[in-house]
C-alpha positions, 0 to 999 in steps of 0.5 A: 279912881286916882291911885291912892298915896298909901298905894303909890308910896309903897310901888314908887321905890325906895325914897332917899329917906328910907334908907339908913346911916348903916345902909350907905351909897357904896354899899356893894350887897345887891340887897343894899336900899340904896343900890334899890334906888340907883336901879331904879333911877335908871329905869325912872330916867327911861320912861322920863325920856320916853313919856316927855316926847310922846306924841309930841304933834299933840299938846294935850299930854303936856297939859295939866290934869284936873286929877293930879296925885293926891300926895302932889296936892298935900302941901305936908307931904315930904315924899319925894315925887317922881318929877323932883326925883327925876330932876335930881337925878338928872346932871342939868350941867354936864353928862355922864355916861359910863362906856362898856369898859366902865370909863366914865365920859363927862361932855361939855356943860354949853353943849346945846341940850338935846331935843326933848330934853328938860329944857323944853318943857315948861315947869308946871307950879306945885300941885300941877301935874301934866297929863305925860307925868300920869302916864310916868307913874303909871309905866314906873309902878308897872316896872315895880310890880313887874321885875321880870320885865321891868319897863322896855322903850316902846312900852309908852307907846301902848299906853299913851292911846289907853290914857288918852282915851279914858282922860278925854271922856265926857264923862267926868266921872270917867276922867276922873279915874282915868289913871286907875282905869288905864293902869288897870287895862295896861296891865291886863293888855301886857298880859297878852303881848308882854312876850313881844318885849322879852328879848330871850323870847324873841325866837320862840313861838310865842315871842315877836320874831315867830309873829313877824314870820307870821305876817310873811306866812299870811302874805305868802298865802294871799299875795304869793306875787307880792310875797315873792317881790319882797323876798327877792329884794331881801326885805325881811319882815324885822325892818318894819313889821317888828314895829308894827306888831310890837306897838300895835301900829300905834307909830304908824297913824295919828292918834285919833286912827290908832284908837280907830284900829285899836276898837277893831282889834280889840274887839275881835275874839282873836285880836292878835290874828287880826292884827297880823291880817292888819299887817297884811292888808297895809301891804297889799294896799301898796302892792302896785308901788311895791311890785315896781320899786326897788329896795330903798323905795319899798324900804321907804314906803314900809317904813313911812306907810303911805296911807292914812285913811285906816277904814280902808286898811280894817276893811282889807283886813276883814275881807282878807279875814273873810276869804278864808 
């Protein structure tokens, strides 16, 4: 079911109207409302910016839901929603940005917008609601809930395939609970990579770089040639398979073959494994044109990943999987 406005309301953060006349916008104590709200605006105005360009390729997330919010379909409600917060937030004439050294930059207000910027997407009429908002909800209330790790880019990326595939159901009644559903398998799927995306855990044995040293290690034992190609041209495993590991490859292939993997990965007791036998299988798939370039090729080639056809990466990996 659609997350209810009673449950909404109390994750969305704090509104302009909670705060009080003793409780001002300059307060300096950390545990000032309003100090609340301007943090997390900050993370709100990251996951905008993220979710608006997700798979950009694909209409489908710029569309309408069929099950919009209920507190965007009450004409009453004067709770400040996510979308007019963010447009408010958001200096539509000029910049600001504030430097390491707390100097405040003001650029040109005919500066032409960036891409993916506000400007780009059509505004959808009052009690509409795009698919990409659903998916900002979803991401900011995890952040709420979640102090310790709050909302880290790359975050949309995992659950951008999990919405998709609950919102594209035959089944209505599915669709219909697709926020809820995807909230609830977003939150149990970072209980099991969350450590990927806490930075003072990257060097330890459950963070990213000890899983990225895991994928040179496999190699090393199925491909000893290629394994050594690689570390001869210093190409370390950070320039491409932190991506790969982080986002479960869901940059690396169109959406319909990132969904393919993820049943495979998913449905493997030891899915995390799996996934670095994934890895390995998609280099030793190019191992021919790894062998003979040089750097700038290989890095190309790793960074763009030439093969699209992911039966054929799952089947490397289960044979891979198999020779142990």
């Amino acid at each position: 079911m659609i997350i209810q406005p009673g449950i909404a309301k109390a994750n969305l953060g704090v509104s302009r109207e909670d705060v009080t006349l003793e409780d001002h916008p300059l307060n300096p104590n950390p545990d000032s409302r309003w100090n609340t709200y301007f943090k997390d605006n900050e993370v709100l105005l990251q996951i905008d910016k993220d979710v608006r360009r997700l798979y950009p390729d694909m209409a489908f997330f710029q569309r309408p839901t069929d099950y919009p919010c209920l507190l965007i379909l009450d004409p009453q409600n004067e709770f400040e929603t996510l979308r007019k917060r963010v447009e408010q937030t958001t200096l539509k004439s000029q910049t600001v940005a504030r430097n390491r050294s707390g100097v405040t930059n003001v650029s040109s207000p005919h500066k032409t917008p960036a891409p993916n910027s506000l400007s780009e997407y059509e505004v959808l009429p009052n009690g509409c609601e795009a698919h990409w908002e659903v998916v900002e909800r979803i991401l900011f209330i995890y952040a709420k809930l979640n102090p310790g790790i709050a909302y880290v880019q790359g975050m949309n990326e995992i659950v951008g395939p999990l919405y998709y595939t609950f919102a594209t159901d035959p089944n209505s009644e599915w669709k219909e609970h697709a926020e809820a559903d995807t909230f609830f398998c977003f939150t149990n799927l970072m209980s099991e990579i969350r450590d990927n995306f806490i930075k003072s855990l990257d060097d330890s044995q459950c963070g990213i770089t000890y899983k990225m040293e895991k994928v040179y290690c496999t190699l090393k034992e199925k491909d000893m040639e290629l394994y050594m190609k690689l570390q001869e041209q210093s190409i370390k495993p950070q320039f491409f398979a932190f991506r790969w590991l982080t986002l479960l490859l869901s940059q690396e292939f169109l959406l319909p073959d990132v969904i393919r993997i993820w049943d495979s990965l998913f449905a493997d007791d030891n899915r995390f494994d799996f996934l670095l036998l994934v890895c390995c299988a998609m280099l030793i798939l190019i191992r021919d044109q790894l062998l003979e370039g040089d750097f700038t090729l290989n890095m190309r080639l790793l960074q763009d990943y030439p093969i699209s056809d992911v039966h054929l990466i799952l089947k490397k990996a289960k044979d891979l999987q198999d020779a142990k």
